[in-house]
KOLDRENVEX-740589 format. One line per 4 residues: number of its first residue (from 1); their letters; for each residue x negated, y negated, z negated of N, C-alpha, C, O. Coordinates in Angstrom, 3 decimals. Example, Ala and Ser with C-alpha at 12.3 -4.5 7.8 and 13.67 -1.06 7.14 Angstrom:
BEGIN
1) AS) -13.190 5.690 -7.800 -12.300 4.500 -7.800 -13.200 3.300 -7.800 -14.236 3.319 -8.465 | -12.850 2.250 -7.080 -13.670 1.060 -7.140 -12.900 -0.030 -7.870 -13.409 -1.138 -8.039
This chain:
BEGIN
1) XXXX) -73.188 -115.408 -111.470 -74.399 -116.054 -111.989 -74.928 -117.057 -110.968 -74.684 -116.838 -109.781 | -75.520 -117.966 -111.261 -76.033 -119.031 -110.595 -77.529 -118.751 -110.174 -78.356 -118.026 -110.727 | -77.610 -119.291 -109.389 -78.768 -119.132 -108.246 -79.615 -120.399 -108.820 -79.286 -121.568 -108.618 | -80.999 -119.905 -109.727 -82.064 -120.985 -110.076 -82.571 -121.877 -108.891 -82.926 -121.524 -107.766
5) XXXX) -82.502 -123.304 -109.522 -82.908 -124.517 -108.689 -84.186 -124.875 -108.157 -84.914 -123.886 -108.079 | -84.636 -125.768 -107.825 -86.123 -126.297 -107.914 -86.413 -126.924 -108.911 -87.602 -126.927 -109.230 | -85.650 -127.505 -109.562 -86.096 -128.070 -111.268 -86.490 -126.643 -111.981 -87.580 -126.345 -112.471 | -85.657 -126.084 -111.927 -86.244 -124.951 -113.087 -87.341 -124.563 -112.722 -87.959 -124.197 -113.722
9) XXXX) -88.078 -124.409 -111.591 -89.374 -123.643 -111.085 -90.505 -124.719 -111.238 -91.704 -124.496 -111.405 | -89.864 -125.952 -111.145 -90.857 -127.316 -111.195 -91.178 -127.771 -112.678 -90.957 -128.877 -113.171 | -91.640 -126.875 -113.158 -92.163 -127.035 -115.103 -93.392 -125.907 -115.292 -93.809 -125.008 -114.561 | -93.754 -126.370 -116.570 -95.041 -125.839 -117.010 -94.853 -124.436 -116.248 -93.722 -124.087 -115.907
13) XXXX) -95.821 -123.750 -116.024 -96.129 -121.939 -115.751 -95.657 -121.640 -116.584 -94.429 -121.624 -116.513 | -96.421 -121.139 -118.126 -96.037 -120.621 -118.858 -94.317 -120.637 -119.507 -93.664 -119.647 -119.837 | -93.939 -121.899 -119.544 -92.464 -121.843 -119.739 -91.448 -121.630 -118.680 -90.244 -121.656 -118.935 | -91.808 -121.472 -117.784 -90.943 -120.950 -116.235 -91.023 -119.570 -116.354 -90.030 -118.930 -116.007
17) XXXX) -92.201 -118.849 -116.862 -92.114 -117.147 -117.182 -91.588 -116.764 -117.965 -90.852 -115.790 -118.115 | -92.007 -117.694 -118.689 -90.819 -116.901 -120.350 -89.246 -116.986 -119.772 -88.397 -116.098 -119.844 | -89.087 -118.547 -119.074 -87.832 -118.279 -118.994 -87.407 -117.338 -118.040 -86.350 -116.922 -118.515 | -87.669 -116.565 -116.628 -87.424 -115.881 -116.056 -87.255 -114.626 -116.377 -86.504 -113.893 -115.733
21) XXXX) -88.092 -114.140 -117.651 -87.585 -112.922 -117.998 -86.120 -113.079 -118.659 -85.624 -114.000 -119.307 | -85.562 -111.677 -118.198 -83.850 -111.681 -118.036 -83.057 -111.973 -116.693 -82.001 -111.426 -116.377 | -83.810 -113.021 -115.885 -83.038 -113.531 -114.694 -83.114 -112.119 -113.547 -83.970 -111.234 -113.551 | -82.222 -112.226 -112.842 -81.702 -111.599 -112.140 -82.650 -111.514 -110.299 -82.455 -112.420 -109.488
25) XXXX) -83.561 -110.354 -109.975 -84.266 -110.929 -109.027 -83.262 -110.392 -107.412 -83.013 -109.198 -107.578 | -82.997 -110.605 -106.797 -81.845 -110.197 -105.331 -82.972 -109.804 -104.295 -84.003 -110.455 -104.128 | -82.762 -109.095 -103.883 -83.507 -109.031 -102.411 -82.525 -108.436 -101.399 -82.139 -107.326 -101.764 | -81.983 -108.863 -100.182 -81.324 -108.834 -99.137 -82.285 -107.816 -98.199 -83.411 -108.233 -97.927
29) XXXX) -81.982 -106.835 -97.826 -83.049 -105.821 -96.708 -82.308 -104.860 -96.211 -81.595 -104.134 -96.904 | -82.450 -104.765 -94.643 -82.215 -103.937 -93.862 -80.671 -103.455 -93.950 -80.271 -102.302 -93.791 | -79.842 -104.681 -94.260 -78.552 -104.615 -94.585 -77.989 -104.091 -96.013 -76.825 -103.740 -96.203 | -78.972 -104.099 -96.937 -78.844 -103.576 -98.250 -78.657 -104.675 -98.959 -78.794 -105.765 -98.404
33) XXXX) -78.305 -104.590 -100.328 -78.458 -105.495 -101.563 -79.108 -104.745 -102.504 -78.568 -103.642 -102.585 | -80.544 -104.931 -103.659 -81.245 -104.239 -103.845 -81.226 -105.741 -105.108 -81.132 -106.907 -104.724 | -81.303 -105.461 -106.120 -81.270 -106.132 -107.732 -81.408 -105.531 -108.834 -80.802 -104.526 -109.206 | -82.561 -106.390 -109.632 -82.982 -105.875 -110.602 -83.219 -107.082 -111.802 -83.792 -108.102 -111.417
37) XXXX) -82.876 -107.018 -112.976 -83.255 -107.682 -113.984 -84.993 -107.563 -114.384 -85.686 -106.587 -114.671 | -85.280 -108.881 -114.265 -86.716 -109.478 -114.634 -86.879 -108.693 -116.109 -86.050 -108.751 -117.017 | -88.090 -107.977 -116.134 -88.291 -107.229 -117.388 -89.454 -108.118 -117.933 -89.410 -108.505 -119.101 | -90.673 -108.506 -116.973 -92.104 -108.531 -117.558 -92.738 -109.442 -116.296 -92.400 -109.462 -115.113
41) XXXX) -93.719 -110.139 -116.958 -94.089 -111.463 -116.119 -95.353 -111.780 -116.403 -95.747 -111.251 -117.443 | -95.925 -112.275 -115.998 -97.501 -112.999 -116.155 -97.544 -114.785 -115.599 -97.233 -115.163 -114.469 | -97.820 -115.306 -116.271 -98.595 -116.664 -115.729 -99.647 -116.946 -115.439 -100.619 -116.428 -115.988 | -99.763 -117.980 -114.355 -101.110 -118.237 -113.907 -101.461 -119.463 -113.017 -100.988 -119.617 -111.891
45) XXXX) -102.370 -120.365 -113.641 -102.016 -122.129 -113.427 -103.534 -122.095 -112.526 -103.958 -121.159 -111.849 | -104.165 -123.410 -112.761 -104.832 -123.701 -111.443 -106.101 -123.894 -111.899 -106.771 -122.871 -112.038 | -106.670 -125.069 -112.202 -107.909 -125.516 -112.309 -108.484 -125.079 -113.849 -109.660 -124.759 -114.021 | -107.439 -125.117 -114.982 -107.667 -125.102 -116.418 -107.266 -122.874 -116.436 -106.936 -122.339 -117.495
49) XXXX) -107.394 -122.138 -115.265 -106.927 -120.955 -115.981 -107.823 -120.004 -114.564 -107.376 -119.754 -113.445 | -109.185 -119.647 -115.150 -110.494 -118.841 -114.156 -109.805 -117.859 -113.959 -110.522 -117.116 -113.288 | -108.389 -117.142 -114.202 -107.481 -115.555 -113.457 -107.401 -116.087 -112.235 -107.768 -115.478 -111.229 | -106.927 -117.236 -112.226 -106.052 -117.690 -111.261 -106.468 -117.742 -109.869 -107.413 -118.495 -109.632
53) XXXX) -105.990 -117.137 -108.956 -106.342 -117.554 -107.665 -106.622 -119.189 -107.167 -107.342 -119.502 -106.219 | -106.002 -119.970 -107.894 -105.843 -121.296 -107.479 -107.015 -121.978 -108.025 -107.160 -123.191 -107.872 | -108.254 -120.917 -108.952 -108.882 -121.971 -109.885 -110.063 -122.630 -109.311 -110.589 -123.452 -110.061 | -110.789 -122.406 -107.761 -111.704 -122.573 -107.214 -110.667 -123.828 -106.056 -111.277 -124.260 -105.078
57) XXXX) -109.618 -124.166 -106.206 -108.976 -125.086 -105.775 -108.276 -124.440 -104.274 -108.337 -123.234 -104.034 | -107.731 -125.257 -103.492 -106.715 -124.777 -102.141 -107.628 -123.701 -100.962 -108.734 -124.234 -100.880 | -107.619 -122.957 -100.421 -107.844 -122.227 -99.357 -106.602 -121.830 -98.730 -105.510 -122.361 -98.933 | -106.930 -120.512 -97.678 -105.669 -120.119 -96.977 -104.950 -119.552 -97.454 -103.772 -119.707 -97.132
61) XXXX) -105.352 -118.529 -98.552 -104.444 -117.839 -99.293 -103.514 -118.387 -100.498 -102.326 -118.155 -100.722 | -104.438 -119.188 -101.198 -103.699 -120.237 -101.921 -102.676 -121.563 -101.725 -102.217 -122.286 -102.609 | -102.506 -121.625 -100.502 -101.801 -122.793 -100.287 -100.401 -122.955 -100.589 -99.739 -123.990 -100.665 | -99.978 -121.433 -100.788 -98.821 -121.865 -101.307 -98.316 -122.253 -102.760 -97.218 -122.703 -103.091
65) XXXX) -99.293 -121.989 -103.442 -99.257 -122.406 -105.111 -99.490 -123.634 -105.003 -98.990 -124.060 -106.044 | -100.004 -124.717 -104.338 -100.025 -125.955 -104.092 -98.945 -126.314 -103.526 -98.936 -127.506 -103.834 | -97.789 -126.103 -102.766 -96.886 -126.512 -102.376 -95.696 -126.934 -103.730 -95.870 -126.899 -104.948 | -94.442 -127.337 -102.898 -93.486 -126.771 -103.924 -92.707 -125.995 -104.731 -92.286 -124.928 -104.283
69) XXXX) -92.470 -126.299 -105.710 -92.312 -125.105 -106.393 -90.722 -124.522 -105.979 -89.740 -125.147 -105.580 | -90.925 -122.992 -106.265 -90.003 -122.219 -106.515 -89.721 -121.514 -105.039 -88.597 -121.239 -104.619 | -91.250 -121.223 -104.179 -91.711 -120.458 -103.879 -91.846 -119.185 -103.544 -91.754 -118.681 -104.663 | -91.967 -118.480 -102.964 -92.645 -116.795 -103.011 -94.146 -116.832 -102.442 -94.471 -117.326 -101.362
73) XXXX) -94.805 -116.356 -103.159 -96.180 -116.250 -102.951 -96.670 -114.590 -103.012 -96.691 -113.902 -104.033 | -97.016 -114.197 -101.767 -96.943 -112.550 -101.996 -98.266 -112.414 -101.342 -98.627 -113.163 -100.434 | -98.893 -111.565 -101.760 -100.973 -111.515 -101.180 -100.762 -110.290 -101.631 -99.832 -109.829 -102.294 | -102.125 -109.610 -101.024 -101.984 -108.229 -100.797 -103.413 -107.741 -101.603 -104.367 -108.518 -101.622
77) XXXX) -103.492 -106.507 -102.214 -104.737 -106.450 -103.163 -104.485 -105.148 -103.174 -103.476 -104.447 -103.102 | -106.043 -104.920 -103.316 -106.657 -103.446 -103.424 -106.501 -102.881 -102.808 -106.347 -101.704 -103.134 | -106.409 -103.308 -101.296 -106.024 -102.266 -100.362 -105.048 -101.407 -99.971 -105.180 -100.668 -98.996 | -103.924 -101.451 -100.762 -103.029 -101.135 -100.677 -101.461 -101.664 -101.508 -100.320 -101.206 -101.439
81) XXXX) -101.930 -102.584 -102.124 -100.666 -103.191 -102.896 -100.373 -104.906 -102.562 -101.300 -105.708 -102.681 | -99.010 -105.343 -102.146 -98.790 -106.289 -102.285 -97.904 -106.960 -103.774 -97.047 -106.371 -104.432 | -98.320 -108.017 -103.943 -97.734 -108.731 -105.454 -96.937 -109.580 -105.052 -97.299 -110.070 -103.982 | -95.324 -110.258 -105.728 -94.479 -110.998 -105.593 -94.740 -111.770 -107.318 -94.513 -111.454 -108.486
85) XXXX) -95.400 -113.031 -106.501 -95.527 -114.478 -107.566 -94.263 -115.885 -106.869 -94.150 -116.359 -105.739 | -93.651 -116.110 -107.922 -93.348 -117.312 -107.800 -93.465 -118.900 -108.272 -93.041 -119.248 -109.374 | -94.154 -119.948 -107.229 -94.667 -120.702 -107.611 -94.215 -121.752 -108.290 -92.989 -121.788 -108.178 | -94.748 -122.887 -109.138 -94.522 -123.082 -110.651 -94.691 -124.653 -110.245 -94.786 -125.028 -109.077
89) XXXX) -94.710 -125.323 -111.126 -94.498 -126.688 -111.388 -94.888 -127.896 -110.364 -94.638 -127.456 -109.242 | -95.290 -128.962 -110.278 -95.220 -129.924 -109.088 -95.978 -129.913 -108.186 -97.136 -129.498 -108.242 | -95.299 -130.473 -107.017 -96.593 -130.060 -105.970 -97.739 -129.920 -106.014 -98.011 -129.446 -107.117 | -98.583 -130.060 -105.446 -100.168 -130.253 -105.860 -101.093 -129.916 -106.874 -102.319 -130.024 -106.861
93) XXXX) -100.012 -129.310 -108.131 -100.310 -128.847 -109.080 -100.195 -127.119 -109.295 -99.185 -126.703 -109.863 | -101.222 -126.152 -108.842 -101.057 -125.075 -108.694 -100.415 -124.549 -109.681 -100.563 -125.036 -110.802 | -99.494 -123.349 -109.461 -99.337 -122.542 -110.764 -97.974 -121.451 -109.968 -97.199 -121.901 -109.124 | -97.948 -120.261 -110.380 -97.141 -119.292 -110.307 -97.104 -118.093 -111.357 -98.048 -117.727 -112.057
97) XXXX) -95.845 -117.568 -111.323 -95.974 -116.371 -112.030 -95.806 -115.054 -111.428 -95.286 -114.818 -110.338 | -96.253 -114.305 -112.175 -96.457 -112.674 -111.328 -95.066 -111.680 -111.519 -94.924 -111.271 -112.671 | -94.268 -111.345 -110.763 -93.340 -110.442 -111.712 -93.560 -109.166 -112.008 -93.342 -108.432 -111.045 | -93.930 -108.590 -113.030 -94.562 -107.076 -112.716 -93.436 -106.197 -113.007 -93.611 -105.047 -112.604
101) XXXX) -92.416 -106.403 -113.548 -91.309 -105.133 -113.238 -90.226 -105.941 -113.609 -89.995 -106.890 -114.358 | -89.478 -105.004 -112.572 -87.932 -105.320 -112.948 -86.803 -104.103 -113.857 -87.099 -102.909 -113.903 | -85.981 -104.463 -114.284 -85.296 -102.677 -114.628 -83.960 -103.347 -113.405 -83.285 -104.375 -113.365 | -84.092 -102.052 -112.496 -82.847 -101.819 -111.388 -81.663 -102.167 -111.772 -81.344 -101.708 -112.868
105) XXXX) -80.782 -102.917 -111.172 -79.078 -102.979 -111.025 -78.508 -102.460 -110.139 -77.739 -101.534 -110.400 | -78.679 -102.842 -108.960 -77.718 -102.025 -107.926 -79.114 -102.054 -106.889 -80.259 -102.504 -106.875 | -77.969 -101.070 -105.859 -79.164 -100.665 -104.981 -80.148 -99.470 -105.520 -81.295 -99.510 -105.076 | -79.867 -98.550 -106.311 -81.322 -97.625 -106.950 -81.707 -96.309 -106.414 -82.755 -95.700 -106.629
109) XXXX) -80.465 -95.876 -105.509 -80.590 -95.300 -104.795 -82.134 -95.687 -103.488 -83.195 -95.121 -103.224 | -81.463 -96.866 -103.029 -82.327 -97.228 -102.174 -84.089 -97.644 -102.346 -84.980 -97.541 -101.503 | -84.158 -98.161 -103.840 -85.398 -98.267 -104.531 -85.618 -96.817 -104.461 -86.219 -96.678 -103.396 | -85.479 -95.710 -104.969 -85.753 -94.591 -105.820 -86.621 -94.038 -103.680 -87.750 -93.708 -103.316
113) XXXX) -85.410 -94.220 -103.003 -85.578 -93.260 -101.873 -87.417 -94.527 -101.025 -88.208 -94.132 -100.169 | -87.424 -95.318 -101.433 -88.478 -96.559 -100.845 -89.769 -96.198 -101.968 -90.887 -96.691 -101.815 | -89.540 -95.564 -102.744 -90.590 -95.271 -103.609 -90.924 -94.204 -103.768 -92.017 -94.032 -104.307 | -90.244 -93.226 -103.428 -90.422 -91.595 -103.152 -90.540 -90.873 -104.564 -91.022 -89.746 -104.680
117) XXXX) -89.935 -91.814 -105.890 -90.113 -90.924 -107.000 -88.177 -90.464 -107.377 -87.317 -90.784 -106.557 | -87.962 -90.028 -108.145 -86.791 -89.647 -108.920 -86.428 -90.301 -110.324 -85.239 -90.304 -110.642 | -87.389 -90.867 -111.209 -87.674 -91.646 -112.392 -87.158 -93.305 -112.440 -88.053 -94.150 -112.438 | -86.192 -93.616 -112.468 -85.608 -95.423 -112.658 -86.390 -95.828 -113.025 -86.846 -96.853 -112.519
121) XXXX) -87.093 -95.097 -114.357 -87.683 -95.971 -115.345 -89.216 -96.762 -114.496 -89.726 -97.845 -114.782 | -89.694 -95.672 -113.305 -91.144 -95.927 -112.563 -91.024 -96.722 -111.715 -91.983 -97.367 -111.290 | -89.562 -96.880 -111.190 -89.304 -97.427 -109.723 -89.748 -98.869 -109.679 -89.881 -99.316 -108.540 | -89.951 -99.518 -110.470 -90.195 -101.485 -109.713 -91.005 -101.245 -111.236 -90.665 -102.294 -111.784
125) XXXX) -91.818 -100.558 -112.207 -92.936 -101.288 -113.009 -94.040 -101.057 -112.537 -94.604 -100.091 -112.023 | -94.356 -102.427 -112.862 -95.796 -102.574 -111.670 -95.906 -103.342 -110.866 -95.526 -102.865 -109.797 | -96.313 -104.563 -110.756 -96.228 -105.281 -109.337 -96.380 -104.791 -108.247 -95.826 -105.468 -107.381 | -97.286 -103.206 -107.569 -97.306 -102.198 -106.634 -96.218 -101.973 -106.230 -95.666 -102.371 -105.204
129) XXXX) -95.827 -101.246 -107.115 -94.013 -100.630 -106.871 -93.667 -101.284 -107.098 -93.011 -100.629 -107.908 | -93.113 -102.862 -107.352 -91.944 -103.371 -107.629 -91.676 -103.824 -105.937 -90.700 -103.750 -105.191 | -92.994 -104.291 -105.794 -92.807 -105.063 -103.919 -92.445 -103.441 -103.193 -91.573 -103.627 -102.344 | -92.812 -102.023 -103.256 -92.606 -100.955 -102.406 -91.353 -100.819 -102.597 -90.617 -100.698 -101.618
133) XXXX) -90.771 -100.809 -104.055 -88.738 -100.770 -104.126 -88.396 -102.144 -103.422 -87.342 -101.940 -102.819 | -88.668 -103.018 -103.286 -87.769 -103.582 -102.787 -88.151 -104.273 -101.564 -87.940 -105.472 -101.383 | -88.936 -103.194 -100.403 -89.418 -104.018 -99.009 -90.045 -105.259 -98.931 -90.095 -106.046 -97.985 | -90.690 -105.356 -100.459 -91.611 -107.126 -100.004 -93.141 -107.005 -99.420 -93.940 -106.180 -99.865
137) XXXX) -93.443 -107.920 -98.381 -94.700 -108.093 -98.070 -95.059 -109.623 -97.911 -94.715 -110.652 -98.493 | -96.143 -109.228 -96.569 -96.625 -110.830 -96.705 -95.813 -111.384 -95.780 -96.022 -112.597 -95.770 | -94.581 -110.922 -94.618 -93.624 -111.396 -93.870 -93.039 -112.579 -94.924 -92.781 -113.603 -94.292 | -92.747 -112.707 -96.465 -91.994 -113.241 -97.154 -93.222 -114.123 -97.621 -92.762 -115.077 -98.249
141) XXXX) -94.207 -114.165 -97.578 -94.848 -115.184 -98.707 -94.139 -116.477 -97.946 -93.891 -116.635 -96.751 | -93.916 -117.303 -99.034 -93.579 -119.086 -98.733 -92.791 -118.903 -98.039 -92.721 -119.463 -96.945 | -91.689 -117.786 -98.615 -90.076 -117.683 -98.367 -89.668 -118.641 -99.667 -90.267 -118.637 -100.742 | -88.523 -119.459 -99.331 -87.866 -120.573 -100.504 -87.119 -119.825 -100.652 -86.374 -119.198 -99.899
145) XXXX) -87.337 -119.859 -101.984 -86.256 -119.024 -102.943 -85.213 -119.225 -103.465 -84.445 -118.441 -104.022 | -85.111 -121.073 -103.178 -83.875 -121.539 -103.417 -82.828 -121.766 -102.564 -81.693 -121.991 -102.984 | -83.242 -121.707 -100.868 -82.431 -121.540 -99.900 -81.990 -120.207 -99.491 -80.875 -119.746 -99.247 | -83.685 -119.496 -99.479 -83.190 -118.121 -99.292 -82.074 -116.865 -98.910 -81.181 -116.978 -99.750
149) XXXX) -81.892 -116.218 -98.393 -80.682 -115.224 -98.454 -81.361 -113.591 -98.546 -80.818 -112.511 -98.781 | -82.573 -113.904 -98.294 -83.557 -112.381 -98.208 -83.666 -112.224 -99.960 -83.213 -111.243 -100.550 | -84.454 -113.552 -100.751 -85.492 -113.399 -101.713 -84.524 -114.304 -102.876 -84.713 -115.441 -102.443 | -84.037 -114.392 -103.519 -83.885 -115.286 -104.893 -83.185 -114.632 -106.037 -82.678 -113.511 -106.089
153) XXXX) -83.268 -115.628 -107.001 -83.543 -114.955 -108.618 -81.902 -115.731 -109.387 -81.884 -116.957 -109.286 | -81.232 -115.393 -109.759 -80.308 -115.614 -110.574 -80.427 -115.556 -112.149 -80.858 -114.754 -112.978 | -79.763 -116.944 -112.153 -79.540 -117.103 -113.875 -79.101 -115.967 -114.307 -78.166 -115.365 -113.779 | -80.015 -115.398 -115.743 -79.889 -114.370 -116.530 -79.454 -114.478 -117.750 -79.027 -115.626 -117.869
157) XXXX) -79.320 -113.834 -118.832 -78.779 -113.765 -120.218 -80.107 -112.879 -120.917 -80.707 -111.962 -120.355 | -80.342 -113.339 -122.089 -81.153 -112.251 -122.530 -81.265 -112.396 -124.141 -81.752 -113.438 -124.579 | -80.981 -111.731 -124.731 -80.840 -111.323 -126.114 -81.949 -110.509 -126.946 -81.907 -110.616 -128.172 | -82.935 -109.705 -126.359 -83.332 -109.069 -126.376 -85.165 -109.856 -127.103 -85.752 -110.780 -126.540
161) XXXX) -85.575 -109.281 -128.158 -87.132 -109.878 -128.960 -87.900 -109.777 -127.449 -88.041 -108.759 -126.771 | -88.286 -110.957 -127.181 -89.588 -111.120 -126.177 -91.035 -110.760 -126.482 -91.391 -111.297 -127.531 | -91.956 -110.050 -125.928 -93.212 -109.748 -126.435 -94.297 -109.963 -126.186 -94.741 -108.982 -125.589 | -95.022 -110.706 -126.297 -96.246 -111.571 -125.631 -97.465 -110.887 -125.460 -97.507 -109.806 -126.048
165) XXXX) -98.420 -111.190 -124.854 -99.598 -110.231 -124.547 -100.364 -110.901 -123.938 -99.882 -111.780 -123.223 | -101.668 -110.754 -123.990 -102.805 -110.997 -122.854 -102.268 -110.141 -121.324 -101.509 -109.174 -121.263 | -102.888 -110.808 -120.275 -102.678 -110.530 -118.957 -103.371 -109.103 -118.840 -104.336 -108.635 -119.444 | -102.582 -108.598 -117.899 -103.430 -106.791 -117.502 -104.247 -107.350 -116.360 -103.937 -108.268 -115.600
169) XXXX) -105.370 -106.609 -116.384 -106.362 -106.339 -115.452 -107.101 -108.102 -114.987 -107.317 -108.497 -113.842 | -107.247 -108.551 -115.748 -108.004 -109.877 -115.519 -109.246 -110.132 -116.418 -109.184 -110.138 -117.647 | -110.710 -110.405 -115.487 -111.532 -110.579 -116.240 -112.344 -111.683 -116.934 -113.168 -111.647 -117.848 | -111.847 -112.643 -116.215 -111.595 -114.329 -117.017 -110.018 -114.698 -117.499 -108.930 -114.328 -117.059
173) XXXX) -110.378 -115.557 -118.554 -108.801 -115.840 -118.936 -107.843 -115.097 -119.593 -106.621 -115.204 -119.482 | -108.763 -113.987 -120.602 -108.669 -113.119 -121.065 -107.866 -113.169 -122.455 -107.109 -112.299 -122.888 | -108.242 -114.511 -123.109 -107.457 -114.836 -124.071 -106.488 -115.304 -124.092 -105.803 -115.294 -125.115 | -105.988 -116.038 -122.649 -104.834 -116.551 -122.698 -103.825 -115.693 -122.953 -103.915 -114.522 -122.584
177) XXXX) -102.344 -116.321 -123.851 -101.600 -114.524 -123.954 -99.967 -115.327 -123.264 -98.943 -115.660 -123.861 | -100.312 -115.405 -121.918 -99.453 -115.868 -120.688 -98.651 -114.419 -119.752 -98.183 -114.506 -118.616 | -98.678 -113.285 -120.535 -97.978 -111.955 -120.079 -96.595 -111.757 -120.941 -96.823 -111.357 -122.083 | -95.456 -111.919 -120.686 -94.117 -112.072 -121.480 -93.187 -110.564 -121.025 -93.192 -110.251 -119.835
181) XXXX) -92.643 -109.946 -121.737 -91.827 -108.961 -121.221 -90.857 -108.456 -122.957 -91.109 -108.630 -124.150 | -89.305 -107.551 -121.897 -88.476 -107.272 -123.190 -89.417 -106.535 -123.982 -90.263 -105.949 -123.306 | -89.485 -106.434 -124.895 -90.093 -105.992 -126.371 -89.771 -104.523 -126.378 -90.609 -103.745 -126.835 | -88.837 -104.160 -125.994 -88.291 -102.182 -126.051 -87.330 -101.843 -124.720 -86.354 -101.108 -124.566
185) XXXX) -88.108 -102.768 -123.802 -87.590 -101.999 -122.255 -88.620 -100.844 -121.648 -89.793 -101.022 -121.319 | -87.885 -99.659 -121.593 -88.909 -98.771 -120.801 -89.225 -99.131 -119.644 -90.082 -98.518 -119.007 | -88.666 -100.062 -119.226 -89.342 -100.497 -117.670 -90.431 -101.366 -117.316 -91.000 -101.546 -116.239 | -90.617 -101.920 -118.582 -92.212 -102.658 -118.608 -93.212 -101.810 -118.370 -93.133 -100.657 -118.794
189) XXXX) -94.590 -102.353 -117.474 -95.912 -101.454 -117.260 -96.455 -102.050 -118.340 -96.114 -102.938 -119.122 | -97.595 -101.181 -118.156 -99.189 -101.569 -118.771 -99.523 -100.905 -119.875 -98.526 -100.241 -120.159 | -100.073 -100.775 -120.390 -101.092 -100.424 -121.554 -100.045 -100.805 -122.421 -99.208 -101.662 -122.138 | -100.107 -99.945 -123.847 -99.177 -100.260 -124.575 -100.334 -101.302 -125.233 -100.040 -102.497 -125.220
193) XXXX) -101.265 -101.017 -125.643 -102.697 -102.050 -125.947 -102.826 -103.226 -125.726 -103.795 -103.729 -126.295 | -102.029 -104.103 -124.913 -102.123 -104.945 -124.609 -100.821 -106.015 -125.214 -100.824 -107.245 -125.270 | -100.006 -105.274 -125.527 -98.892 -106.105 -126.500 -99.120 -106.889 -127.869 -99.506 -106.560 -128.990 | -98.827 -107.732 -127.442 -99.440 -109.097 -128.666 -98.172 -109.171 -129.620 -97.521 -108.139 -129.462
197) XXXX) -97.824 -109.671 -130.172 -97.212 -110.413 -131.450 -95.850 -110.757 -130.679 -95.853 -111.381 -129.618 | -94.788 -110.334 -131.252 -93.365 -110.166 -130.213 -92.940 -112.060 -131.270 -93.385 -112.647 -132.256 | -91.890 -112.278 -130.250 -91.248 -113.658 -130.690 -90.329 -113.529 -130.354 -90.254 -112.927 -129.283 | -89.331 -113.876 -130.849 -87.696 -114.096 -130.163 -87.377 -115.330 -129.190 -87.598 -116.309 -129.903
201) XX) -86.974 -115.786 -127.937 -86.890 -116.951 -127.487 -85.468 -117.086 -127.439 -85.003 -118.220 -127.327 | -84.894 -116.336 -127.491 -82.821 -116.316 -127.424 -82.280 -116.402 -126.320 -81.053 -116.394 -126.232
């Protein structure tokens, strides 16, 4: 499989998430290979979208959604969880997406033993656990994902009804329905409540 470009990451948010679900995410650690297929995703743009970290415009934490795209943007929340976003369309123009679970390929051993559960299905849903299975922190934010050898995402295949939704846990930007994931993967999080109107993208 081919290793996604900077064109593909350099387009709308919302259509860079849809397309990433299915793609293939790699993480290189501690002499491991650790991969999982993109299950479930969120978008999130800049000035036109109040979720967004980027929507009060550039600071320190945000600067990398202003850069170029195709990105790792990883920030740390609630005191105990870090999130893996990758950033989205042209420079200067904020935007990234969130990955909130992957379903495991290889490596699950090593997820399962980094997460301390026994359950595949728990191991990377969740943006929490997806960064605890696979050793991400803020060492990686505005790691390039297209040079990379630690962090990047491979062209995927996906066949599977896509299912759209409002974003979890956001209290502006509530209507936007910029949350994409497989339609009948047990490895998607969240609220079953929150699943919108499924679409096929092919």
């Amino acid at each position: 499989m081919a290793r996604l470009g900077r064109s593909f990451y350099s387009r709308y948010t919302p259509d860079v998430a849809r397309d990433l679900v299915g793609a293939t995410l790699v993480r290189r650690v501690e002499g491991k290979v650790l991969t999982g297929r993109v299950v479930e995703v969120e978008a999130y743009r800049g000035a036109d979208d109040p979720a967004s970290h980027a929507y009060r415009g550039l600071t320190k934490r945000t600067w990398v959604m202003f850069g170029e795209a195709g990105h790792a943007y990883v920030y740390f929340t609630m005191g105990m969880h870090y999130c893996l976003n990758i950033t989205t369309e042209e420079e200067g123009e904020p935007g990234a997406v969130l990955i909130r679970a992957i379903e495991p390929i290889e490596g699950i051993e090593e997820m399962l033993l980094r997460r301390g559960v026994q359950d595949v299905t728990r191991v990377a849903r969740g943006p929490g656990n997806l960064t605890r299975a696979l050793g991400i922190d803020l060492r990686l934010n505005g790691e390039d994902l297209v040079t990379s050898r630690e962090l990047y995402l491979l062209r995927g295949r996906r066949e599977e009804e896509i299912g759209v939704s409002t974003r979890i846990g956001v209290s502006s930007g509530r209507e936007m329905m910029w949350r994409l994931y497989v339609e009948a993967s047990p490895f998607v999080s969240g609220n079953r409540s929150h699943r919108g109107t499924s679409a096929s993208t092919g």
